[in-house]
N, C-alpha and C positions, 0 to 999 in steps of 0.2 A: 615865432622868432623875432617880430618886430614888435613896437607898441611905440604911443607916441611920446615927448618928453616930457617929464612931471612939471616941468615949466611951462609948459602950453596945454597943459587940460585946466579945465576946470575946477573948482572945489567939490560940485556933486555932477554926476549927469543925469542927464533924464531919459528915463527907460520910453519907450513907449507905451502906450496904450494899452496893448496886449502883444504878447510873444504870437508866432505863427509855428505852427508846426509842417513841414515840408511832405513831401513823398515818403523818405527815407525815415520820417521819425524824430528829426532834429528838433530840436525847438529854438526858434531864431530871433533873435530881439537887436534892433536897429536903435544904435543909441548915437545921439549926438554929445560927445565928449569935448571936441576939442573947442579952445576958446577964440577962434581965427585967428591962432599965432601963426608961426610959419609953415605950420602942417594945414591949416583950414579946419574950416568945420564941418560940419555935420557928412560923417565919412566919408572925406575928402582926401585924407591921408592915405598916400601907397609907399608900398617897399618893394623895392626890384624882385627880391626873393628867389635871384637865379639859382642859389644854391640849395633852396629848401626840395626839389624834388630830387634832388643829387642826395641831398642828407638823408631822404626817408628809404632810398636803399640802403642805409647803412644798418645792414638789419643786425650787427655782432654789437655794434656799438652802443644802439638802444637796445637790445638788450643785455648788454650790462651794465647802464647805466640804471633801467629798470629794476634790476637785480638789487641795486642799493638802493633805492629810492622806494620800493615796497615796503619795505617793514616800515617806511614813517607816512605811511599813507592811512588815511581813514577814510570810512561811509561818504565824507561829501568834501570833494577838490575841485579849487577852482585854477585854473592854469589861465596865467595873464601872459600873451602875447604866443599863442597856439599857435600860427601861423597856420597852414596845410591841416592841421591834426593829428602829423605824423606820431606822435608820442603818445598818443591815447590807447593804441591796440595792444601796445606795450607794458600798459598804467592800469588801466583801467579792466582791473580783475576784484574778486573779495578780498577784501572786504569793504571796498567801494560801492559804492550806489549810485551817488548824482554826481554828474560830472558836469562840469560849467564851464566852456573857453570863452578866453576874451580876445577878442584878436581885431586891431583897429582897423586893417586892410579889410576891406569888406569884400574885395576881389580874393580874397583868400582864406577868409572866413570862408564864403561860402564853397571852397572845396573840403568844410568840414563835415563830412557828410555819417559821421555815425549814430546809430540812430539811437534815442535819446538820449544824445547829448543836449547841453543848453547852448547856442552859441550868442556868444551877444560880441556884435561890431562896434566895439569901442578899445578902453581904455579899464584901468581899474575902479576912474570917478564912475563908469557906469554902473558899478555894484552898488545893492542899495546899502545907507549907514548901518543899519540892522543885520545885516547876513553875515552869517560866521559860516567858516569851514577847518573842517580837522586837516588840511594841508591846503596851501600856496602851493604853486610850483612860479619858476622865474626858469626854465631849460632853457638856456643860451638866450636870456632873453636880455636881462641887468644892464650887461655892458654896452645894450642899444642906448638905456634911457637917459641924459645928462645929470639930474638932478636922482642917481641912485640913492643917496640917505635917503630923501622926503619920501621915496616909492617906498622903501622897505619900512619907513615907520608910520604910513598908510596901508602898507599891508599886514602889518602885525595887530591894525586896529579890526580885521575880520578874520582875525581864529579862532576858534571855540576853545572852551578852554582844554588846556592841554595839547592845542592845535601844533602843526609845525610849519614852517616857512623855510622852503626847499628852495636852494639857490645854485644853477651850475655855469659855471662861467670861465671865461677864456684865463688862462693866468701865465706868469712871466710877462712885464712888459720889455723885457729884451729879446720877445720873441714877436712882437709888434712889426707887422709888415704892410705889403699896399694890399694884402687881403682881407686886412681889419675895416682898414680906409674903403675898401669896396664894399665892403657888407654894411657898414654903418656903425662899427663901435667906436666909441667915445674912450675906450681905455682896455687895454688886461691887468686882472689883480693881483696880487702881490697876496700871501695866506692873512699877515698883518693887517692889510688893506682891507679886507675884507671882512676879518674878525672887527673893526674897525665902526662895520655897520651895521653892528649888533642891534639891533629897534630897544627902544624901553620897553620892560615887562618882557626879554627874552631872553633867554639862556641860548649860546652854542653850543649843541650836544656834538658837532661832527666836523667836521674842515676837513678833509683829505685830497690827495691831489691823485691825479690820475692819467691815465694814458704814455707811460713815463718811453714808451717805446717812442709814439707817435710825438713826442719832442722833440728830437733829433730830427724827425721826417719836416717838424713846423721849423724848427732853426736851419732845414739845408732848404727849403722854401724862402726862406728871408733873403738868403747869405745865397745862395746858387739860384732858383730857378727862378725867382723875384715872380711871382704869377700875382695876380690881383685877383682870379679867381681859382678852384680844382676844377680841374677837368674831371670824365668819370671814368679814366684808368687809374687816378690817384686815390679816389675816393677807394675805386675797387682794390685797389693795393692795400693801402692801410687800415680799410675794413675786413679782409679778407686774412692778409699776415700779421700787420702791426697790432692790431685793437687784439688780436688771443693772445698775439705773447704780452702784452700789457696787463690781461688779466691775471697772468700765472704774476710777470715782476712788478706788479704793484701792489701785492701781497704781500713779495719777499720785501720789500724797500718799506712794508708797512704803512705805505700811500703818503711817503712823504717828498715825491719828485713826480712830477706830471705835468702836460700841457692842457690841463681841465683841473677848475678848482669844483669840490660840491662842500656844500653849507647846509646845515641841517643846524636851526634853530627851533628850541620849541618855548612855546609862551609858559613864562617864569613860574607864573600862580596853579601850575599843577603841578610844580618841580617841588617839593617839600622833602624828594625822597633822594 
């Protein structure tokens, strides 16, 4: 859920020497991404990340964000800014193969612990120019980075063709509270805004909004409880009650009101059809 800003990495990074593989089966590669902007270098960057093990109990939410985001998955995804790896147990079924996290927290990386995955402690410069993958994921990651165009049109330059670049991100900025400001986002999207950063060489096959219950819960948050962080009776609430009835009415509304945007772009040159 973090990464660092495309404004302070690099142009490429350098992988190491050789990846290590752990106890568990991971395969772990320590990359020095960033350029000693404000973040540091050579994994030096952290993110508080008090909410990420509050979020991986959210077991109704990923799974159904999982639920959309499978049909546009293929054999080989690489997910920039994993945080935890909460979203892999999720994801990473058939007809996937290699899974690759990037996650520049290296203190958090390393509670990535499923076995073969690839994890590499960086940024996306640490992928090498060469490597393609049939899906990107960006899961709550985008509205960290400042310089969101330059990521998404370095990320469309490694999909294979017909790949897709999976984007899910906070939306409404009139729902913009001091819990955005606590977590680290730099903005929530607008459907416009977003379609907006379409990469060259991509089509938008999907934009849909979602959670449309769990909007009200983020607007009485802003307007009434002003929290900077959830606690884990809210989480359990709106995971528990809010996030099912959103499944059943963001169906009927045809996913056109929601406090989550999701962005399904796939690369142009296998679109013919």
């Amino acid at each position: 859920m973090s990464v660092c800003d495309s404004g302070s990495v690099g142009d490429s990074g350098s992988v190491g020497d050789s990846g290590s593989v752990g106890d568990t089966g991971r395969i772990r590669e320590s990359v020095n991404v960033c350029d000693g902007g404000s973040l540091g270098g050579s994994g030096s960057y952290r993110y508080s990340g008090e909410e990420l093990p509050l979020m991986a109990r959210a077991v109704h939410w990923k799974s159904y964000i999982a639920d959309l985001v499978r049909p546009h998955l293929g054999p080989s995804v690489l997910e920039v800014g994993a945080g935890i790896g909460s979203n892999i147990p999720y994801l990473r079924r058939p007809p996937v193969r290699d899974w690759t996290a990037v996650e520049p927290d290296a203190a958090q990386a390393a509670q990535v612990l499923h076995p073969g995955v690839r994890v590499v402690v960086g940024t996306l410069a640490a992928i090498g120019a060469t490597e393609r993958f049939d899906a990107i994921l960006y899961l709550d990651v985008l509205e960290h980075i400042a310089d969101d165009a330059t990521e998404l049109r370095r990320a469309a330059t490694h999909l294979a063709p017909g790949g897709r670049l999976i984007v899910l991100a906070p939306a409404h900025p009139f729902l913009t509270s001091a819990m955005d400001a606590a977590v680290g986002h730099h903005r929530r999207y607008t459907a416009a805004g977003l379609r907006a950063l379409t990469p060259p060489g991509c089509r938008l096959a999907v934009l849909d909004q979602l959670d449309a219950i769990g909007c009200f819960a983020s607007l009485a948050n802003r307007l009434v409880l002003r929290r900077a962080r959830p606690t884990a009776g809210q989480i359990r609430l709106w995971d528990g009650v809010l996030v099912p009835l959103s499944r059943r009415v963001d169906r009927w509304l045809g996913f056109r009101f929601g406090k989550s945007l999701l962005a399904v772009w796939r690369q142009a040159d296998a679109c013919a059809d």
